[in-house]
Phi, psi and omega in degrees: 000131182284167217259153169297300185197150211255157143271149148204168196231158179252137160205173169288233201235309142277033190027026171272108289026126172240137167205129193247153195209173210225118183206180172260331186226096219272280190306231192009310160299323165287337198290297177325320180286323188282324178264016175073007195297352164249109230260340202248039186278149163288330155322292157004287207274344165269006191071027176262130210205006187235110180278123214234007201198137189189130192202133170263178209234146158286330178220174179303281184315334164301316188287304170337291197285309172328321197268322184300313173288303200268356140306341175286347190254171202278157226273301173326263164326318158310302202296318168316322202315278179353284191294003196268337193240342136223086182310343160283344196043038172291177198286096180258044159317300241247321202271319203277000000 
């Protein structure tokens, strides 16, 4: 059974921008991010187009608090996340 809604996190191209985010439909939400479709977004507007980090959900309300908590932690603590599940930042475009 596919997960209800996904957490992910976003970065650029030097991994300086984390953005971290909440959706129901994972492919389509990157796409979006990835094509600019709101040009005045902070995704946008850093270029964050690359998923590097990503985990589902049984419900909405589980992911909600997950994206919420983990915006809340320090930029440091996002990097462990991140490496814990790709110690590389590879591009997990392809996966998802």
């Amino acid at each position: 059974m596919l997960p209800a809604a996904y957490v992910y996190i976003l970065t650029n191209r030097h991994h300086t921008v984390l953005y971290v985010g909440m959706t129901t439909d994972l492919r389509t939400r990157l796409w979006e991010h990835q094509q600019k479709i709101n040009p005045s977004s902070f995704s946008a507007r850093y270029n964050l187009y690359k998923p590097v980090y990503y985990k589902g959900f049984d419900c909405e309300e589980e992911a909600r608090e997950q994206e919420l908590y983990i915006k809340g932690k320090s930029r440091k603590w996002k990097e462990e996340l991140i490496c814990g599940m790709n110690r590389d930042w590879n591009d997990f475009t392809d996966i998802i």
